[in-house]
C-alpha positions in Angstrom: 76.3 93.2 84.7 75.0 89.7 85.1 70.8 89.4 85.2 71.5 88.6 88.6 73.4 91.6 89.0 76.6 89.8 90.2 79.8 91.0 87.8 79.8 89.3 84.3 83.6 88.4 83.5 84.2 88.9 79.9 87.5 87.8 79.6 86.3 84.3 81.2 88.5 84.8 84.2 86.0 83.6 86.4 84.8 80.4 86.8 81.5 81.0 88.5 78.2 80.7 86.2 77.4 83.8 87.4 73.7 84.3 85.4 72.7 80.8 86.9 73.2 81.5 90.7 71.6 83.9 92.5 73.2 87.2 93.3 73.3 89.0 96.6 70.4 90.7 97.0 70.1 93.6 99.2 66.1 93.3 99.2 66.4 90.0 100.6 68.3 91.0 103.9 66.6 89.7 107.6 66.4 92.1 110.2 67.3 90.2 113.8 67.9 93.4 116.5 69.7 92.5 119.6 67.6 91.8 123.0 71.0 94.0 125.0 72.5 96.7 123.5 76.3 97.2 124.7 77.0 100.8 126.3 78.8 102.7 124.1 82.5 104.0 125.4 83.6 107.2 126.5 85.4 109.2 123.6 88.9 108.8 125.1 88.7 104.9 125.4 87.4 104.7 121.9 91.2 104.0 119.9 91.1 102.0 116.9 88.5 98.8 116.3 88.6 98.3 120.0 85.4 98.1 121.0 82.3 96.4 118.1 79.1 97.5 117.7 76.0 95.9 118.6 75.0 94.5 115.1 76.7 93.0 111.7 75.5 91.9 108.4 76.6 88.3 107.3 75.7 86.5 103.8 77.7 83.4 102.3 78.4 82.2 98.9 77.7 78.6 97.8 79.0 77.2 94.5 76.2 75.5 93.7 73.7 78.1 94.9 75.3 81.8 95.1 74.5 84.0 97.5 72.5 83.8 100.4 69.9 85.7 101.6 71.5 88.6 103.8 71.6 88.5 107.8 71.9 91.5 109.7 72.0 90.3 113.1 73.5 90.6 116.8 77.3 91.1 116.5 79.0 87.2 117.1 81.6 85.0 116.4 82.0 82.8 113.3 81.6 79.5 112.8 84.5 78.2 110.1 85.7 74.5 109.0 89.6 74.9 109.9 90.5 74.1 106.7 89.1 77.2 105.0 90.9 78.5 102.5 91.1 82.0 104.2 93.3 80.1 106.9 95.5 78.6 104.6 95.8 80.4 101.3 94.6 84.2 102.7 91.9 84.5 99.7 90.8 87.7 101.8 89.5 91.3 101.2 88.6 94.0 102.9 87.8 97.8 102.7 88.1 100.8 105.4 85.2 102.7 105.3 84.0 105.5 107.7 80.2 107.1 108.5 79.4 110.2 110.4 76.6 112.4 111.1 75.9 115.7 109.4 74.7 118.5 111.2 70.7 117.4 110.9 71.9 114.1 112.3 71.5 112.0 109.8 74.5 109.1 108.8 76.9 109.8 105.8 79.3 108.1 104.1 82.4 109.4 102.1 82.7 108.0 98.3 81.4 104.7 99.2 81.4 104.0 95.2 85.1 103.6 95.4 85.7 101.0 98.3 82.8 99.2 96.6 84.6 99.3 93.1 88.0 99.0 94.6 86.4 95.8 97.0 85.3 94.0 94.0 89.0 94.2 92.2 90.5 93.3 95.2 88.3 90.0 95.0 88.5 89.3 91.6 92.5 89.4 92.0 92.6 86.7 94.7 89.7 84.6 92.3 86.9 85.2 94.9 83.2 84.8 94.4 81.5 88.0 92.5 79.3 90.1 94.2 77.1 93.7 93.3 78.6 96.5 95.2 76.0 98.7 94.6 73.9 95.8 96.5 76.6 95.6 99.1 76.7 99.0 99.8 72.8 99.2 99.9 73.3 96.2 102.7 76.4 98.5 104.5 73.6 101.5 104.8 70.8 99.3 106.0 73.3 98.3 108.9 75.0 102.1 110.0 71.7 103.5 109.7 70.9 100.5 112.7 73.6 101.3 114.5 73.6 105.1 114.3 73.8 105.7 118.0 77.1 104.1 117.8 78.8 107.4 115.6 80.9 109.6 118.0 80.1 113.2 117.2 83.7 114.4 118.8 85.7 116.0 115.8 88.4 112.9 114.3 86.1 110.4 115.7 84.2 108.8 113.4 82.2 104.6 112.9 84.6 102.9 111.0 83.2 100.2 108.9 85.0 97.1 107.8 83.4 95.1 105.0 85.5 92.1 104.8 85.1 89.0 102.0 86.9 85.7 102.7 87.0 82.2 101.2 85.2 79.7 103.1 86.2 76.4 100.6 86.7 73.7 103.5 89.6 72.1 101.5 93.0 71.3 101.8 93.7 71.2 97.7 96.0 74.5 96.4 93.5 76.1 94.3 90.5 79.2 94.3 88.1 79.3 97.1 84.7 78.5 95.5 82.7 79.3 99.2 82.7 82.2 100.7 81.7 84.7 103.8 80.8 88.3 103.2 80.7 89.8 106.5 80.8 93.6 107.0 81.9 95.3 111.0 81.7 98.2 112.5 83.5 100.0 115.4 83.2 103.7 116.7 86.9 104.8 116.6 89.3 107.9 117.8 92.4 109.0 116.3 94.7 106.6 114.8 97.8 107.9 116.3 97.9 108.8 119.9 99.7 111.5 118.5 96.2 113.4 117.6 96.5 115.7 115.3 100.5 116.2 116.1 103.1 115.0 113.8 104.2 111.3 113.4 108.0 109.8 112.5 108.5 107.6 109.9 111.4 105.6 109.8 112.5 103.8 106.1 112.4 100.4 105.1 113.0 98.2 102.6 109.7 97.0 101.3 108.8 93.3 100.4 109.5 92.4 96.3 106.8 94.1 94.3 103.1 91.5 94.6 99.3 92.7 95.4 100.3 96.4 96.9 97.8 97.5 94.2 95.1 95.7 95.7 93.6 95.5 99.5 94.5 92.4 100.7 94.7 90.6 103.9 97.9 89.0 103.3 99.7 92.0 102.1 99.5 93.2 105.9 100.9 90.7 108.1 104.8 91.2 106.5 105.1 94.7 107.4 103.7 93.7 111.1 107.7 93.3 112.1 109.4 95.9 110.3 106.8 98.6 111.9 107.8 97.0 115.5 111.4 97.2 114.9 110.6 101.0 113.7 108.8 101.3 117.0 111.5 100.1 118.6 113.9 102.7 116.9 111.7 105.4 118.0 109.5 105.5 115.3 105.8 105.3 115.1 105.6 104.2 111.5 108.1 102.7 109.0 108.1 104.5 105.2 107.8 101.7 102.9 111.0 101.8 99.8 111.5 99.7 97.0 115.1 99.2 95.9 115.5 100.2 92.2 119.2 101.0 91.7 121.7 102.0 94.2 122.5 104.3 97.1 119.9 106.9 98.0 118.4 107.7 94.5 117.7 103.8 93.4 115.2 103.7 97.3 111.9 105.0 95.9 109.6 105.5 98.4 106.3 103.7 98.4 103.6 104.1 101.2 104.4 105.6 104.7 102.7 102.0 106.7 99.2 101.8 105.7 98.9 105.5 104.2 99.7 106.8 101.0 102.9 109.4 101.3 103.0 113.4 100.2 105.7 115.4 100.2 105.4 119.5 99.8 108.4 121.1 98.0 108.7 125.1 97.7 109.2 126.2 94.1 111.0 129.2 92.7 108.0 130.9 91.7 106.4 131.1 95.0 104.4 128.0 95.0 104.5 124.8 95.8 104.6 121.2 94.7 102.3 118.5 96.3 103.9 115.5 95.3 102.7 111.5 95.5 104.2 108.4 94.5 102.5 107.2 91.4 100.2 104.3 90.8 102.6 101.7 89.4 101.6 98.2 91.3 102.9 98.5 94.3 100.6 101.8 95.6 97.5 100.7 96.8 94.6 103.2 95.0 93.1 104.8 97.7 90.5 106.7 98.5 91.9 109.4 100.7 94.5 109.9 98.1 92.3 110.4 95.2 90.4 113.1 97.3 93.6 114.8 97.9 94.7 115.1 94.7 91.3 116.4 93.6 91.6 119.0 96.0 94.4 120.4 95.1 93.6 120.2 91.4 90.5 122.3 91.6 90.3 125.1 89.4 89.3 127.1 92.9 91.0 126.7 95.8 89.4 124.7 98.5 91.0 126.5 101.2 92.4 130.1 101.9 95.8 131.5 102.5 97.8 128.9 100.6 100.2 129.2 98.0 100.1 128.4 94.5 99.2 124.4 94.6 100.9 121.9 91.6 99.9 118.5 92.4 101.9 115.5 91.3 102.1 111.8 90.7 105.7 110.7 90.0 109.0 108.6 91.5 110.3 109.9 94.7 113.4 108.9 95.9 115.3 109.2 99.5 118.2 110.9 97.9 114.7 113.2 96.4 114.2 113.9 100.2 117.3 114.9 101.3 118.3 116.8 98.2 114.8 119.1 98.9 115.8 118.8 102.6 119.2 120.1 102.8 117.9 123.1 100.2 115.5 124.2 102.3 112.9 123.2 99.7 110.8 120.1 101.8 107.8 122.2 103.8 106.0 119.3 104.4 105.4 115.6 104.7 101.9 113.9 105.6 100.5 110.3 105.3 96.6 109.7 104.3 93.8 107.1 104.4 90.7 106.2 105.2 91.5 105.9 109.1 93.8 109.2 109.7 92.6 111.0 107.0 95.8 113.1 106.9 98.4 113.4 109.6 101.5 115.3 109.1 105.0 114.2 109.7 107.6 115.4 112.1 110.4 113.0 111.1 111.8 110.6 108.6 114.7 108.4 109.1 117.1 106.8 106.5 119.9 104.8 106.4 122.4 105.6 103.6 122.9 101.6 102.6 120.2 98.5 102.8 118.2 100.8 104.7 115.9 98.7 107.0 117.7 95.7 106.5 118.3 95.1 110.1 120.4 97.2 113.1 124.2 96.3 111.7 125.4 99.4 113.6 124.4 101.7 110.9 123.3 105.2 111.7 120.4 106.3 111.1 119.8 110.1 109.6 116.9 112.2 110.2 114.9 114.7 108.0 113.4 117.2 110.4 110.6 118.5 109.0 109.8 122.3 109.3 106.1 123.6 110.4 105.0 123.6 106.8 102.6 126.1 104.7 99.6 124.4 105.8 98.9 122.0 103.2 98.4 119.2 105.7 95.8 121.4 107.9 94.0 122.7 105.3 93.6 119.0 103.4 92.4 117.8 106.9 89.8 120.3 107.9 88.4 120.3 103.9 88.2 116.4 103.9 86.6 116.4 107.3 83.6 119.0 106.4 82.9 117.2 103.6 82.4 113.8 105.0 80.9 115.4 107.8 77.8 117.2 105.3 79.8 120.5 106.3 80.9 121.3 102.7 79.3 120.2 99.6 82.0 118.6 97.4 81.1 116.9 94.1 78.7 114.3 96.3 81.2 113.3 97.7 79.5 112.7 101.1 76.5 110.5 100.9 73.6 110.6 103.1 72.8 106.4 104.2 68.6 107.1 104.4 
């Protein structure tokens, strides 16, 4: 780390003098409280990011100076020169963070460490400004800890925070974003799906040519924005993201179910059964949810009663993988996870046998019914759920904001 405490880039990727501008700095933050608070919704008209909280924290990066001095302040509009780079070249980050309270009522955050870490990749891949994410996440405290009264106590509610980074440079020319706006949101939210806790359908799609997956980027959302309303369309709530490596059935690996990272559960001949994930190869974004998952069910001791045998797994899956498992009576269970569902199951995945997701063409679609399961699902729900509620101590997993 810089002096400053900014990120020091030693393989000179970066082309701000980080040691001779000043870093954001946590201790410098202004406290401006609203005169009106807002009234906080009922539970059931809460959805997703509909409704903002009273407060945010803003700070802006300068080229010639660094970072500003932090503002938390009543929640508002920006002001932005329309030729921002954000606009035009989509230099822009975010991270999906959630708090709760724990049974004492105090505010807690799940892993925070990794959105920070995985926040600052993400900006280093699109060449934005550096920042300390341990001073970020100081700042991200300061502001749930505000807005505490804002955290629905309703079990799979939760205040989802948004920490977003974006270049500001009020330029036209093709090139990095030397200005930029750290801003970090929050929102009290209900479940994702109006499902609830009941499965979803995914329906599969050919994903985009392999780019930023690995990274959380704005501009890796907005392409999938159509496919997922054709799925809709189709009678499907979400689309499963495949990448075309070969042909037929077994040359469509599958990706990310939408926004979520994918597990399957497969029975085994022993008895037990294999929890399996796509691996990390470029095009899966790293997320946290996942990682949690998988250290669940890697834990010398099981984290949850009356479950079979548990072998987790990061490898290729493959439609023709799906079916095979399907049609042998092997595939328990399917389930999507992240930061907003935490897991849901799945009910139903569609698949075309040819270009599948390449438009309507009159193909038929075939379905893979999914069976109730073993519990797998449940059981990673109600574990991940204790713990970021301060139900369940977990490795410090859940992190108390004061």
């Amino acid at each position: 780390m810089a002096a400053n405490g900014n990120a020091a880039d030693p393989e000179g990727t970066n082309f701000f003098n980080a040691g001779a501008l000043a870093g954001l700095d946590a201790s410098k933050v202004t406290i401006t409280k609203a005169k009106t608070l807002k009234p906080i919704p009922a539970v059931e008209d809460l959805g997703m990011g509909n409704t903002m909280t009273d407060h945010m924290m803003v700070a802006t990066f300068h080229p010639a100076r660094g970072w500003s001095a932090p503002e938390i302040k009543p929640y508002g509009p920006l002001e932005l020169d329309p030729a921002s780079s954000c606009f035009q070249y989509c230099p822009n980050v975010f991270e999906g963070m959630k708090a709760y309270l724990d049974p004492e009522g105090h505010p807690r955050l799940f892993r925070p460490d990794l959105n920070m870490a995985r926040m600052r990749q993400s900006a280093e891949r699109v060449a934005l400004p550096p920042f300390d994410p341990a001073e970020l996440l100081t700042l991200i405290k300061r502001l749930v800890t505000l807005e505490q009264r804002w955290i629905p106590t309703t079990p799979g509610c939760a205040l989802y925070i948004r920490p977003t980074l974006i270049g500001t440079r009020p330029a036209l020319g093709v090139s990095a974003s030397d200005h930029a706006l750290l801003y970090v949101i929050l929102s009290p939210m209900g479940p994702y799906f109006p499902t609830g806790p009941r499965a979803i359908s995914l329906l599969g799609v050919r994903a985009p040519a392999r780019g930023t997956g690995a990274w959380k980027l704005g501009l890796n959302y907005a392409p999938g924005f159509q496919a997922q309303r054709a799925a809709a369309g189709r009678g499907y709530q979400q689309v499963l993201w495949l990448e075309k490596a070969g042909a037929g059935l077994g040359g469509m690996k599958v990706t990310e179910a939408g926004a979520m990272n994918f597990f399957v559960v497969v029975r085994r001949d022993d008895g037990g059964v294999d929890v399996v994930t796509p691996p990390l190869d470029g095009t899966v974004l790293p997320g946290v949810t996942r990682a949690s998952c998988l250290a669940l069910l890697r834990a010398p001791a099981p984290f949850a009663p009356g479950l079979p045998k548990l072998h987790a797994h990061e490898r290729a899956l493959s439609v023709a993988d799906l079916v095979r498992y399907a049609e042998a009576g092997r595939l328990l269970e399917a389930f999507g996870v992240g930061t907003a569902v935490v897991v849901v199951p799945v009910g139903r995945i569609g698949y075309e046998e040819e270009g599948a997701g390449e438009g309507e063409g009159g193909r038929k679609v075939s379905d893979i019914v999914l069976p109730e399961g073993v519990g797998v699902a449940r059981a990673l729900w109600e574990a991940l759920v204790e713990i970021q509620e301060g139900r369940r101590e977990w490795e410090g997993w859940s992190v108390r904001c004061a």
